[in-house]
N, CA, C and O atoms as a GROMACS GRO file, in nm:
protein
  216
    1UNK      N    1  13.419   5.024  18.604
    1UNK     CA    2  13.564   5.030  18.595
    1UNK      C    3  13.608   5.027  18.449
    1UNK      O    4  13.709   5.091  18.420
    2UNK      N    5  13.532   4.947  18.337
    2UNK     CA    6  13.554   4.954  18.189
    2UNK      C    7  13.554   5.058  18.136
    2UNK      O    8  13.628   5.099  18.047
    3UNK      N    9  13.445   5.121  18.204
    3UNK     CA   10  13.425   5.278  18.098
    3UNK      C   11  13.511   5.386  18.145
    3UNK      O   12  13.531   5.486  18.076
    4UNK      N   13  13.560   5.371  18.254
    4UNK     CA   14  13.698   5.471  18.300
    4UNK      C   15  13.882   5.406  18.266
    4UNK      O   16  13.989   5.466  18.257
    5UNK      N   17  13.850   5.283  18.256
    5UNK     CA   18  13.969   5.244  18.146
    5UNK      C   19  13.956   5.327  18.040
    5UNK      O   20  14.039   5.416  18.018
    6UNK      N   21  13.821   5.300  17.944
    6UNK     CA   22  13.808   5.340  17.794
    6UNK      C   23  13.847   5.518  17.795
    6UNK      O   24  13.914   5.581  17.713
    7UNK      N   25  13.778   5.564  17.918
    7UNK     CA   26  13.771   5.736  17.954
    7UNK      C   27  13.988   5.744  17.923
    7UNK      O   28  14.061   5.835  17.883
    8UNK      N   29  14.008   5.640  17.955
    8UNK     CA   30  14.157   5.692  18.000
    8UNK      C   31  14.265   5.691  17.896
    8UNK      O   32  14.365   5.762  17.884
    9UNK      N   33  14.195   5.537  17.783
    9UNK     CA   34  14.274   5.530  17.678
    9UNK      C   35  14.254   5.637  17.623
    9UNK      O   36  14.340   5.725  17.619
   10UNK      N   37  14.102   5.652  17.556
   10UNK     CA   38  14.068   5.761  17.479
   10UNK      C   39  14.178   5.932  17.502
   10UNK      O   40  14.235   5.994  17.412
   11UNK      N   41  14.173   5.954  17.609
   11UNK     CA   42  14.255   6.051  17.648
   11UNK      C   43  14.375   6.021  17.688
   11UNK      O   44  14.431   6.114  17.746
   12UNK      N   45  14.433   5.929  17.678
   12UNK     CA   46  14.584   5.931  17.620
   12UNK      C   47  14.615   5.952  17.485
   12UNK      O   48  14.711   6.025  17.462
   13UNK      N   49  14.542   5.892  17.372
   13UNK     CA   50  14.519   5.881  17.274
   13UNK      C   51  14.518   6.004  17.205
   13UNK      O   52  14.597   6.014  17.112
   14UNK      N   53  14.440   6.106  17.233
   14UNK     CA   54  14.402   6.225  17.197
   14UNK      C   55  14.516   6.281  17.265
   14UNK      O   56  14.607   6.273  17.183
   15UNK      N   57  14.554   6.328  17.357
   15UNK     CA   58  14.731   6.372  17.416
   15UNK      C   59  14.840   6.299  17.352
   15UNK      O   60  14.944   6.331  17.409
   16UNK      N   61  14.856   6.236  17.282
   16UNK     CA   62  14.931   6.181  17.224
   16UNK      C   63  14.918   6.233  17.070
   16UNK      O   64  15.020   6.234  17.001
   17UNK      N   65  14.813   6.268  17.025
   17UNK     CA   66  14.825   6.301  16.894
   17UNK      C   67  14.886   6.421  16.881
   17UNK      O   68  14.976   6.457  16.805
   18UNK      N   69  14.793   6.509  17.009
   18UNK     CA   70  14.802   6.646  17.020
   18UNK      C   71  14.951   6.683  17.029
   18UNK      O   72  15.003   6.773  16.963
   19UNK      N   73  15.038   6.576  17.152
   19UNK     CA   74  15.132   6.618  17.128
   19UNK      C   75  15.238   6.592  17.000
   19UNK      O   76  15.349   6.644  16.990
   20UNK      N   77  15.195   6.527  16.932
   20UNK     CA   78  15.296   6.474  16.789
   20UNK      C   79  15.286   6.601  16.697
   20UNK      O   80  15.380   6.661  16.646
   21UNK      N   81  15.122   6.634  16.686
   21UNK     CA   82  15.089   6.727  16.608
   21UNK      C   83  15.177   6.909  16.664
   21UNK      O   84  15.219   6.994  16.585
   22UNK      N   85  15.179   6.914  16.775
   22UNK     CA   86  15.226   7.013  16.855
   22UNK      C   87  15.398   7.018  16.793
   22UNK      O   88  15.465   7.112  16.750
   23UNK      N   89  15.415   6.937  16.804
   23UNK     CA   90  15.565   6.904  16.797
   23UNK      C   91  15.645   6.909  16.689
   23UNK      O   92  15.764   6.936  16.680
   24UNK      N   93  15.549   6.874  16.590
   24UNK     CA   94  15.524   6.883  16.427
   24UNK      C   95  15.557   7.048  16.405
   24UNK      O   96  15.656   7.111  16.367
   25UNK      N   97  15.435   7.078  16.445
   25UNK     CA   98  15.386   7.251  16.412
   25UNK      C   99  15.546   7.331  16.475
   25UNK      O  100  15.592   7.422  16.406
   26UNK      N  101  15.594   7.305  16.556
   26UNK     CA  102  15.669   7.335  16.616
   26UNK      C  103  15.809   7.359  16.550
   26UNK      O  104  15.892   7.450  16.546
   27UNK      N  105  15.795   7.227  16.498
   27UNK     CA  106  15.938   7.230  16.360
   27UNK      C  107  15.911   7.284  16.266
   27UNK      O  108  15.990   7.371  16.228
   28UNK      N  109  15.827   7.267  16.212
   28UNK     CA  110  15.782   7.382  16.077
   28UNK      C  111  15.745   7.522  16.134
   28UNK      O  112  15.739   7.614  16.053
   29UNK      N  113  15.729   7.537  16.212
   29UNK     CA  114  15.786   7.688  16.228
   29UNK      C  115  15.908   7.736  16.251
   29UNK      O  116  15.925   7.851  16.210
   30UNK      N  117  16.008   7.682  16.308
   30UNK     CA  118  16.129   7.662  16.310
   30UNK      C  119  16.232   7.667  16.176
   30UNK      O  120  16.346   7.711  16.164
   31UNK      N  121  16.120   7.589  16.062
   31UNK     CA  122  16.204   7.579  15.945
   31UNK      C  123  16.132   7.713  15.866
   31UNK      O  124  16.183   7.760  15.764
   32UNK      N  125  16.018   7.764  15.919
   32UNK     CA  126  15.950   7.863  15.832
   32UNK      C  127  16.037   8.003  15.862
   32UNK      O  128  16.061   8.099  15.789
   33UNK      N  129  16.070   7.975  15.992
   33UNK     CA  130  16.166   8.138  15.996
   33UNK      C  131  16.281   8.119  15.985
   33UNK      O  132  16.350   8.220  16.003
   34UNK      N  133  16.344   8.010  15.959
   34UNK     CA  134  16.454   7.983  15.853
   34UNK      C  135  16.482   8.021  15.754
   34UNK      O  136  16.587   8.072  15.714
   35UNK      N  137  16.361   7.993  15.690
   35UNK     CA  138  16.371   8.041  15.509
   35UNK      C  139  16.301   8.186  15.530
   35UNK      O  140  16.303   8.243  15.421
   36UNK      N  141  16.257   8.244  15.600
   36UNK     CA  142  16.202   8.418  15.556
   36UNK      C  143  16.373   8.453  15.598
   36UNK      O  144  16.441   8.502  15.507
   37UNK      N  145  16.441   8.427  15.736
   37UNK     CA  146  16.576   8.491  15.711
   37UNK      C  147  16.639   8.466  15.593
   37UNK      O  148  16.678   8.565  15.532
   38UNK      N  149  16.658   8.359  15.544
   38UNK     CA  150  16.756   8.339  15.412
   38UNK      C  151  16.667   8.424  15.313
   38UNK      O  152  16.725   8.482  15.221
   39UNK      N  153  16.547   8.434  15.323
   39UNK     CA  154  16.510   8.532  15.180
   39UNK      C  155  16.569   8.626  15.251
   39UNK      O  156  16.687   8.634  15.216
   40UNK      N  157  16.533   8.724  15.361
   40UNK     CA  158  16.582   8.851  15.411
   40UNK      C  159  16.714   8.840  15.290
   40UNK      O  160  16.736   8.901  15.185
   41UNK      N  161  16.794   8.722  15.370
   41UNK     CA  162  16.957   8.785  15.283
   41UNK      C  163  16.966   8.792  15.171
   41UNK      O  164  17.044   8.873  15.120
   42UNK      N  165  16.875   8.696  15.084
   42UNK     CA  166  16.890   8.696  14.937
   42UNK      C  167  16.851   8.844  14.885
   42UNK      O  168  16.926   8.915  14.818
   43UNK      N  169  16.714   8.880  14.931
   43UNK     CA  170  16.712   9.005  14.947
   43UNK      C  171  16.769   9.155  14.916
   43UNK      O  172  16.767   9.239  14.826
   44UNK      N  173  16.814   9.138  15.029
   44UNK     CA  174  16.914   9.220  15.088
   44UNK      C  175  17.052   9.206  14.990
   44UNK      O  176  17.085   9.314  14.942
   45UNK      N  177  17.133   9.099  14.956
   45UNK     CA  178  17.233   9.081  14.871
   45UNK      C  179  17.212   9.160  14.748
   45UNK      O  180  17.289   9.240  14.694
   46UNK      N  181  17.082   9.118  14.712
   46UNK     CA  182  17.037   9.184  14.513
   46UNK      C  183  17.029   9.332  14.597
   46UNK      O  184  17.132   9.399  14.596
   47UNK      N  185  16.934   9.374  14.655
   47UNK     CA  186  16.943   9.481  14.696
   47UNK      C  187  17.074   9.626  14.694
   47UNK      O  188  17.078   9.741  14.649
   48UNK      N  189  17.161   9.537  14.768
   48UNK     CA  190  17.304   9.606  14.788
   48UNK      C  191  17.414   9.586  14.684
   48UNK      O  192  17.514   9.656  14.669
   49UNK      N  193  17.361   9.439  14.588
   49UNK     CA  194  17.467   9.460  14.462
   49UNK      C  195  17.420   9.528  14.346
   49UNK      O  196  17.485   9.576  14.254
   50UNK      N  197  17.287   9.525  14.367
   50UNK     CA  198  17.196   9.623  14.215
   50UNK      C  199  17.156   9.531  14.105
   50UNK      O  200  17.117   9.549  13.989
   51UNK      N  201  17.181   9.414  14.187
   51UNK     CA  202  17.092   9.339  14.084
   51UNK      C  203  16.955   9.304  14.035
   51UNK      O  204  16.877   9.275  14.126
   52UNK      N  205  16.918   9.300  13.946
   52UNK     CA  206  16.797   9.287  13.849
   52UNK      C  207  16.759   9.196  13.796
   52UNK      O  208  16.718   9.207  13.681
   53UNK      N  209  16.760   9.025  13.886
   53UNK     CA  210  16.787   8.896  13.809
   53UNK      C  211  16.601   8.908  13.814
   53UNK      O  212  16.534   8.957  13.904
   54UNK      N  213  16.551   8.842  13.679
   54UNK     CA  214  16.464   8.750  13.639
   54UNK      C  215  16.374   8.677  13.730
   54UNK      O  216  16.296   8.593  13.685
   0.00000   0.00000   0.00000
């Protein structure tokens, strides 16, 4: 019965990371296609005003 306790923590343990880590990844992708749209516009702005900044 000990070693199927231990079987059970262990694998909560590991589902629990997985999901933090999941959840993590999840927001930073969220914030990663955030910032490629805002470049799009920055982009796109120099683009359509003809600017040549540095």
């Amino acid at each position: 019965m000990n070693i199927l306790l231990i079987i059970i923590a262990i694998v909560a343990v590991v589902l629990l990371f997985t999901g933090g880590f999941v959840h993590a990844l999840n927001f930073l992708l969220w914030v990663g296609i955030v910032l490629a749209i805002i470049a799009v516009i920055v982009f796109l702005a120099r683009v359509i005003t003809g600017r040549r900044g540095v």
